[in-house]
C-alpha positions in Angstrom: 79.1 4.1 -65.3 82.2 2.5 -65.7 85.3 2.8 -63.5 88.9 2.1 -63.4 89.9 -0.3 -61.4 92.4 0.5 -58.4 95.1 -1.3 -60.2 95.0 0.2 -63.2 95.6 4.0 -61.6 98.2 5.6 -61.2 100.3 5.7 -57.9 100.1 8.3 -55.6 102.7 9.1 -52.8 102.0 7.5 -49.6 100.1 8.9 -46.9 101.2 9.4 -43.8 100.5 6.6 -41.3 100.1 7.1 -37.6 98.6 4.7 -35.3 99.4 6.3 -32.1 96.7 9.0 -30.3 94.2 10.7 -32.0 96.3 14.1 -30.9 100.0 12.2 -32.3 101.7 14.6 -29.6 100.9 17.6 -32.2 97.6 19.5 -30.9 95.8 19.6 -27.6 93.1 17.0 -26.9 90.9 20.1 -27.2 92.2 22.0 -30.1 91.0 18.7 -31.7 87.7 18.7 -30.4 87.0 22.0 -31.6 88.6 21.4 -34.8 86.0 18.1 -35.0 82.7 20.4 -34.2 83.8 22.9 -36.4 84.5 20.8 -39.3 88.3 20.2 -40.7 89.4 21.4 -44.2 92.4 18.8 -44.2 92.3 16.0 -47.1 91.5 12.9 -44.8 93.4 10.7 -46.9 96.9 12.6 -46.2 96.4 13.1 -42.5 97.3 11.1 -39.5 95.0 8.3 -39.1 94.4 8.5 -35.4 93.7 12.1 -35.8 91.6 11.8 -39.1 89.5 8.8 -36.7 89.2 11.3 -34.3 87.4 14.3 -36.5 85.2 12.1 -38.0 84.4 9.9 -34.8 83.4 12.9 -32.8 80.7 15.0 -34.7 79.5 10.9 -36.0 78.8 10.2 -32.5 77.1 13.1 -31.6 74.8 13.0 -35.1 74.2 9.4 -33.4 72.8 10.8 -30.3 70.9 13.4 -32.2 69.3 11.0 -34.4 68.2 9.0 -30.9 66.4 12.3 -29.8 64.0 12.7 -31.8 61.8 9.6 -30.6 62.3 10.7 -27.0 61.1 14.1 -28.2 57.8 12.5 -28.9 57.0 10.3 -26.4 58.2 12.6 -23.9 55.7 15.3 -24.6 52.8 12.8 -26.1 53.0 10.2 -23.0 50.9 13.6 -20.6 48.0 12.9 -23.4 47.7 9.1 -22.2 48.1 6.1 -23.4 46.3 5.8 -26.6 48.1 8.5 -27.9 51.4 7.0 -26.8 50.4 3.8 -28.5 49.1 5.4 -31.5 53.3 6.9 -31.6 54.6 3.1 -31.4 52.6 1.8 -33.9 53.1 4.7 -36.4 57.0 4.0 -35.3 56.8 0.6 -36.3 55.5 1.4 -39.9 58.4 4.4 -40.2 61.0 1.2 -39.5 60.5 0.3 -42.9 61.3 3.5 -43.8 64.1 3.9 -41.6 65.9 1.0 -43.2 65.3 2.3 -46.6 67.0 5.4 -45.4 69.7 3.5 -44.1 70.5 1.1 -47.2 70.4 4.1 -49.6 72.7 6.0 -47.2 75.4 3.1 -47.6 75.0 3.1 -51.1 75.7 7.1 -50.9 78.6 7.3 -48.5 80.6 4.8 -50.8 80.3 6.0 -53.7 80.4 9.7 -53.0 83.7 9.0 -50.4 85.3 7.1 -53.5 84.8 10.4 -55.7 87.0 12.6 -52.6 89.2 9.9 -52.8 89.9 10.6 -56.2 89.8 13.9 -56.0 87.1 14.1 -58.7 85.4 17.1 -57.1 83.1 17.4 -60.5 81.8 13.5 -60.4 81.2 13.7 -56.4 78.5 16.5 -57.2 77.4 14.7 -60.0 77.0 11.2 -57.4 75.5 13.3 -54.7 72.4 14.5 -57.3 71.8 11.2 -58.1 71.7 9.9 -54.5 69.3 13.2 -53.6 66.7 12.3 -57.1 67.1 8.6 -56.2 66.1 9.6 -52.6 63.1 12.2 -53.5 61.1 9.3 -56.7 61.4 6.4 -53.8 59.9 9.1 -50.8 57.8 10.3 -52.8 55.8 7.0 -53.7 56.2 5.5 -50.2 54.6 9.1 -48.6 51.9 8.7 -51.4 51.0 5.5 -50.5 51.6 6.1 -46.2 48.7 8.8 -46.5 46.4 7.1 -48.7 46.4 3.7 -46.5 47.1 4.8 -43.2 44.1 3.7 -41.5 44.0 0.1 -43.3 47.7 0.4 -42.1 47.2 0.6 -38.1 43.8 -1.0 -38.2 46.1 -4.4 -39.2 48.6 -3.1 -36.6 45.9 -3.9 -33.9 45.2 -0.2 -33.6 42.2 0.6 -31.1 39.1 2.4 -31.9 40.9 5.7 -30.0 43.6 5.3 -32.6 41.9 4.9 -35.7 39.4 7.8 -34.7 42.3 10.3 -33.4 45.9 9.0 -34.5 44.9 8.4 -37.8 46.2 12.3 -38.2 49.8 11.9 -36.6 49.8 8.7 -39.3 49.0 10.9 -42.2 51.8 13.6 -41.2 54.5 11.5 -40.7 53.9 9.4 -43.5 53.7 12.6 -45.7 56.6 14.0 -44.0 58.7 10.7 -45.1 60.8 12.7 -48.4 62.4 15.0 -45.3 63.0 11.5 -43.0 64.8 10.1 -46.3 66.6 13.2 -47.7 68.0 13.6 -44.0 69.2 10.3 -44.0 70.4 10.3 -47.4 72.5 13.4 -47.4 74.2 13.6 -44.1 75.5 10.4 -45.5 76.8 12.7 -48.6 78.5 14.7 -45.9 80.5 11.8 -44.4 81.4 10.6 -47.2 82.7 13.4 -48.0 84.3 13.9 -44.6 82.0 16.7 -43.9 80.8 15.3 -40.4 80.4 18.2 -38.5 77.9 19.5 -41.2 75.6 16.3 -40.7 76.1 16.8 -36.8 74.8 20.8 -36.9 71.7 19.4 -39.4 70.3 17.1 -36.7 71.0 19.9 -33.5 69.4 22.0 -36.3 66.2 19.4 -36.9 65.8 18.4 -33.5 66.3 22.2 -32.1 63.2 22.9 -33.8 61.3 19.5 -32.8 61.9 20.2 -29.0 60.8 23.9 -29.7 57.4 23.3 -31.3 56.5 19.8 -29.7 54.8 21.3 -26.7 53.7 24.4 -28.6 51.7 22.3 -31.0 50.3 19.4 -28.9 49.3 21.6 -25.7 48.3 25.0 -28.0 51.2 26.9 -25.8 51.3 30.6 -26.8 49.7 31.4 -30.8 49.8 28.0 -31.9 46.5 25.9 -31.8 46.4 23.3 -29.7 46.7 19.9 -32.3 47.2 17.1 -29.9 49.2 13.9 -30.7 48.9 15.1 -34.5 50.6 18.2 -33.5 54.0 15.5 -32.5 53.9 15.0 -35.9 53.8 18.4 -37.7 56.8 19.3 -34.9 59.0 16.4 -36.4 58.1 16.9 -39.8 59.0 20.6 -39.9 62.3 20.5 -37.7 63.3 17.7 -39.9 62.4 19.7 -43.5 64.4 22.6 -41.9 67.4 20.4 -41.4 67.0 19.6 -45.0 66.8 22.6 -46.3 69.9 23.3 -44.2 71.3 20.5 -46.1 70.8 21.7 -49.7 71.9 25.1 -48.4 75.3 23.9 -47.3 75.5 21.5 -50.9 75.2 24.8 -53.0 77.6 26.8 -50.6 80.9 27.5 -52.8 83.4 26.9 -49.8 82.2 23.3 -48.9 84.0 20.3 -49.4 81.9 18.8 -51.6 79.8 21.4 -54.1 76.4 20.8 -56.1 76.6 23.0 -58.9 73.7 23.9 -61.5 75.6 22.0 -64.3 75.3 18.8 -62.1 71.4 19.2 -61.7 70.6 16.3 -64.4 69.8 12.6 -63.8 72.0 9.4 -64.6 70.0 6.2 -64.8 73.4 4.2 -64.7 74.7 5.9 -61.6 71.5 5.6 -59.6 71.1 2.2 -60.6 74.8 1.6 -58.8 74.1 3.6 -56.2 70.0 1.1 -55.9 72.3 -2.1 -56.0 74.5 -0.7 -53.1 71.8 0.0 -51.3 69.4 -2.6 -51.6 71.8 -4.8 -49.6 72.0 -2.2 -46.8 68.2 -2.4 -46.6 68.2 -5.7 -46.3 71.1 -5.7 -43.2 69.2 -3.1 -41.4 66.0 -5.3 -42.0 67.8 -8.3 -40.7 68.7 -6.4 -38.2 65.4 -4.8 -37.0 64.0 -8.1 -37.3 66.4 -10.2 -35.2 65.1 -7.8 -32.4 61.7 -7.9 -32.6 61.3 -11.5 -32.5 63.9 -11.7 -29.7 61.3 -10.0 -27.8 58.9 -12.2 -28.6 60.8 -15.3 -27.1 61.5 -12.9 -23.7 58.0 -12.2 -23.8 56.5 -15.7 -23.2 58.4 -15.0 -19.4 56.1 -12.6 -18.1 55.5 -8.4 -18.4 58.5 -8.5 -15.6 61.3 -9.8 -17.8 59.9 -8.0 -20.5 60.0 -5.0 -19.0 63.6 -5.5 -17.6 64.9 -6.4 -21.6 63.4 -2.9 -22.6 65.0 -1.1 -20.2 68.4 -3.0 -20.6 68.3 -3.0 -24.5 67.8 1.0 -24.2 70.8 1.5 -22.0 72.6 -0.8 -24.3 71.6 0.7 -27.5 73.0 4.5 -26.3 76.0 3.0 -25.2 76.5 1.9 -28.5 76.3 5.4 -30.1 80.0 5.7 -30.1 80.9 2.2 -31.9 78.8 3.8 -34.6 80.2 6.4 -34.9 83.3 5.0 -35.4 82.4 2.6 -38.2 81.2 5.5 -40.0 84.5 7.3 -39.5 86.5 3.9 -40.9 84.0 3.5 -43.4 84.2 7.0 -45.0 88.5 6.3 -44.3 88.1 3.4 -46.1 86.2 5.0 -49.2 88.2 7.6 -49.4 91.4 5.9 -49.4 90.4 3.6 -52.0 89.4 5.9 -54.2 93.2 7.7 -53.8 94.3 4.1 -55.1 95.3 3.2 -51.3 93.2 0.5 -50.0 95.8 -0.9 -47.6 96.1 2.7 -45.9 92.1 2.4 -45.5 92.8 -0.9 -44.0 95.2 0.0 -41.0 92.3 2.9 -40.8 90.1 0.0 -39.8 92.1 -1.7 -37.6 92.9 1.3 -35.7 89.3 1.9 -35.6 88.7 -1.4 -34.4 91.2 -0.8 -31.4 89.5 2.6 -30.3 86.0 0.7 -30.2 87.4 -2.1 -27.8 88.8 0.0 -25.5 85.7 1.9 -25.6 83.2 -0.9 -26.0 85.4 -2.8 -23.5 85.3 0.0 -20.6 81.3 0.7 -21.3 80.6 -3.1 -20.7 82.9 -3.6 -17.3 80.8 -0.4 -15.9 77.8 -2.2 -17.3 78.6 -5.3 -15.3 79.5 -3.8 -12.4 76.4 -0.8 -12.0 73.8 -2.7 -13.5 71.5 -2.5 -10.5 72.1 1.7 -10.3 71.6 2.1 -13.7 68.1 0.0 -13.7 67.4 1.7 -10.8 67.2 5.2 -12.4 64.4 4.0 -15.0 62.1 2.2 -12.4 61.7 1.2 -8.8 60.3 -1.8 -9.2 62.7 -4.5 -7.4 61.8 -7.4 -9.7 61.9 -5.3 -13.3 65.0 -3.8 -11.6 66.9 -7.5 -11.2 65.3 -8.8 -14.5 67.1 -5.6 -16.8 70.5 -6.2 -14.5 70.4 -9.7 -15.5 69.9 -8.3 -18.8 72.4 -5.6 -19.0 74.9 -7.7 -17.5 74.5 -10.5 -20.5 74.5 -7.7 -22.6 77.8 -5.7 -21.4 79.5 -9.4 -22.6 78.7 -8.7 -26.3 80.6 -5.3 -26.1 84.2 -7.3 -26.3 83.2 -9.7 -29.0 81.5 -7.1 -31.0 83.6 -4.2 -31.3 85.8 -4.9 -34.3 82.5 -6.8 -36.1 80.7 -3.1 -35.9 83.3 -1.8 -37.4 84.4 -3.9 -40.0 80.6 -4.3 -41.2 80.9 -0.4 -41.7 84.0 -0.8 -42.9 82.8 -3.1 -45.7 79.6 -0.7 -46.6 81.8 2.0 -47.0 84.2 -0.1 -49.8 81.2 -1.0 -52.0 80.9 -4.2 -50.7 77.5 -4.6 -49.1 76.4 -8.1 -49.9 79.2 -10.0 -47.6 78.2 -8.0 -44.2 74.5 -8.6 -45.3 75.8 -12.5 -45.7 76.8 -12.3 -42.3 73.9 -10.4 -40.4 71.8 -13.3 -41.7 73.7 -15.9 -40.7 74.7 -14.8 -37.3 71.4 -13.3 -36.2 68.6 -15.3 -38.2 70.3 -18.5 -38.6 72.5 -18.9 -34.9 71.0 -16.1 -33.2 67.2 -16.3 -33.1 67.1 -20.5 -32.9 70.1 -20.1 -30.4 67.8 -18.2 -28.3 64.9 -19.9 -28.6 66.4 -23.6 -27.7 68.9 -22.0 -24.9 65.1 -20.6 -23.5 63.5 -23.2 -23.9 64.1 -27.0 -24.9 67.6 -26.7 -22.2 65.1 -25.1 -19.4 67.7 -22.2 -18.9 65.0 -19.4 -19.2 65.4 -15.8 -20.2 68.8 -15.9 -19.3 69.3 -18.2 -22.2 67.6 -16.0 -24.7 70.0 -13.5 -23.6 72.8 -15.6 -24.5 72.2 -15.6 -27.9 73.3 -12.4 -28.1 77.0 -12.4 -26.9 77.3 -15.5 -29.3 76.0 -14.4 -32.1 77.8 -10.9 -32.2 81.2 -13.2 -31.6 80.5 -15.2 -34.5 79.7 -11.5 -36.6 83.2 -10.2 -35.2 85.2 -13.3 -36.1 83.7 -14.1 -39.5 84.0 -10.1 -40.6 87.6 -10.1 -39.5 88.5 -13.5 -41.4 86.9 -12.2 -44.4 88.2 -8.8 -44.4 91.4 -10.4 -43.9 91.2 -11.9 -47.2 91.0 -8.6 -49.1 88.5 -9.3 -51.7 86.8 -5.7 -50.7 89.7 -4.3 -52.3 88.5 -5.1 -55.8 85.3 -3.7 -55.5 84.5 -1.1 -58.2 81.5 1.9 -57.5 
């Protein structure tokens, strides 16, 4: 589908610029909180950008946290049925990560294109975009749930699986597999919402989905009440249905007349040429959350060869550290939708100070997570185990960790920043050479050949997110995201 370039449009009016507090001395602190859960009406591309950051940032962070529960559901209430079962949920998870990154890429490809439609103010196209996202979504679910339930048990059987799993968990495989078009859809159209600026909508759809999952978890697996009692299977049907009804809360809100963005009957028909922009956006997501994914798992592997101790101090340390990055997530997706949006009103350099400003609010809170990090690590380990040796192993950890938050905080956001203008391939360019090509050898010879131990795996990981940082802001310096046409 072709489109006109950002030059070639005409000029709008400038929109107001402020790079002062989210609040800009206008509203209360918690006026604006409310107006964030409850969703603002205002064009994003005329207000305030500190207060625009701010109701987006708020309902993306907690849709961040929501996301998050929904494995700590399951383990919660499937870790009293012992530990085959619990193992039968970690392998199954390790087969939905594929999943998860498709989700992930095709959201990218989604939230750019359908923030560039707002931007312009092409109300009629953004339906039309968000359809086509939705059908690419449903043919690509469809075929991976088709082939999750058919090979299943081949599936965990080459995962190592034990005989308990293969016999029992083969079930909670089967269900989740089958349940992968909701897992997709979920992704793929809260990311229709932010891009359309809609975060609050995507924030009620997950309290909606995992509502229901922390409702019918113990009802299924333990037979509480008139349910039957399903076992580690019955995890599974408790996901799958709270996450179908936070689709079909989804599709319910895309139909509603008063939303910002509206799917109409007369936009219900496919268009090869824009899902085949939206699949080339989004195959380079996949690949960065791959990358990604990746660069952690084999990281594991190198602090594994230490011992069960230091192993067991990096998994506590890398799940503190992974909530406390919940809010720098949230505000990339807030810059990136910004940025969309503002390109598509023909005013890339106003979704450029959007980024920067976005950048500043993630140091200072990036910045003040990591000096509590540093200082409480032993507390904080201390509340996920007693065990005095896992307990100085994950500070060690934590500590290392809390030293990435500096060098990191404008490279989160600039990666999202660059997603949400079209331009996937450069932040995929970077993820693979920061964390395969200096990351993951880094590690490895820091560990090993220069004797300094775990310590030196850890490392790795403040360097490599440095390198991300300084790259993404030299290159986004040099503007060539500007030109990118979606």
């Amino acid at each position: 589908m072709e489109e006109t370039p950002l030059a070639d449009r005409p000029a709008q009016a400038p929109a107001p610029v402020d790079t002062a507090s989210p609040d800009a001395g206008q509203k209360g602190l918690w006026a604006l909180v409310k107006e964030a859960l409850h969703g603002t009406e205002q064009d994003l591309t005329r207000l305030p950008l500190g207060r625009a950051i701010f109701l987006l940032a708020v309902p993306m962070v907690l849709e961040m946290c929501m996301e998050s529960v929904f494995a700590v559901v399951d383990v919660a209430f499937v870790g009293r049925l012992g530990a085959e079962a619990v193992a039968t949920v970690g392998l199954t998870e390790g087969i939905l990560t594929l999943i998860y990154a498709a989700g992930m890429g095709l959201s990218i490809g989604a939230t750019a294109m359908v923030a560039r439609r707002i931007g312009e103010k092409d109300a009629e196209r953004a339906g039309r975009t968000a359809v086509q996202a939705i059908g690419l979504g449903v043919i690509i679910s469809t075929v991976l749930a088709v082939a999750g339930i058919v090979f299943a048990r081949p599936i965990l059987a080459a995962l190592g699986g034990s005989p308990w799993v293969l016999e029992h968990g083969v079930g909670y495989t089967r269900v989740m597999m089958g349940g992968v078009v909701s897992i997709l859809l979920l992704f793929l159209i809260n990311a229709i919402f932010r891009g359309a600026g809609d975060a609050a909508i995507a924030m009620r759809v997950l309290m909606l989905a995992n509502g229901l999952n922390i409702l019918l978890a113990p009802c299924l697996i333990f037979g509480w009440g008139p349910f039957p009692e399903m076992g580690v299977v019955g995890a599974a049907w408790a996901t799958t249905l709270g996450r179908s009804a936070g689709v079909a809360y989804q599709l319910y809100r895309l139909v509603r007349s008063n939303g910002r963005l509206q799917v109409r009957r007369e936009h219900l028909a496919l268009e090869p040429a824009t899902m085949l922009a939206m699949l080339r956006l989004s195959g380079a997501g996949m690949v960065q959350a791959l990358v990604s994914t990746t660069s952690w798992v084999v990281l594991v592997r190198i602090v594994s060869t230490f011992g069960s101790t230091s192993l067991a101090g990096y998994t506590i340390a890398i799940r503190i550290v992974m909530f406390a990055l919940l809010p720098a997530w949230g505000l990339g997706n807030a810059a990136a939708t910004l940025l969309g949006q503002s390109m598509g009103a023909g005013d890339p350099d106003r979704g450029a100070k959007a980024v920067w400003l976005a950048g500043r609010y993630n140091l200072m809170v990036l910045g003040s997570i990591g000096v509590l990090f540093f200082v409480f690590a032993h507390p904080l380990l201390r509340f996920f185990t007693t065990d005095p040796a896992v307990v100085e192993e994950g500070a060690t950890a934590l500590r290392v960790f809390s030293l990435s938050f500096f060098s990191c905080a404008y490279g989160m956001v600039i990666t999202s920043a660059f997603n949400g203008a079209g331009d996937t391939r450069t932040p995929t360019l970077i993820d693979l050479g920061c964390l395969w090509v200096l990351e993951l050898p880094l590690a490895w010879v820091l560990a090993k050949p220069l004797g300094l131990g775990v310590v030196g795996a850890y490392l790795a990981v403040p360097a490599a997110f440095a390198a991300m940082s300084v790259l993404g802001i030299v290159l986004f310096r040099r503007g060539r995201w500007k030109t990118r046409v979606v």
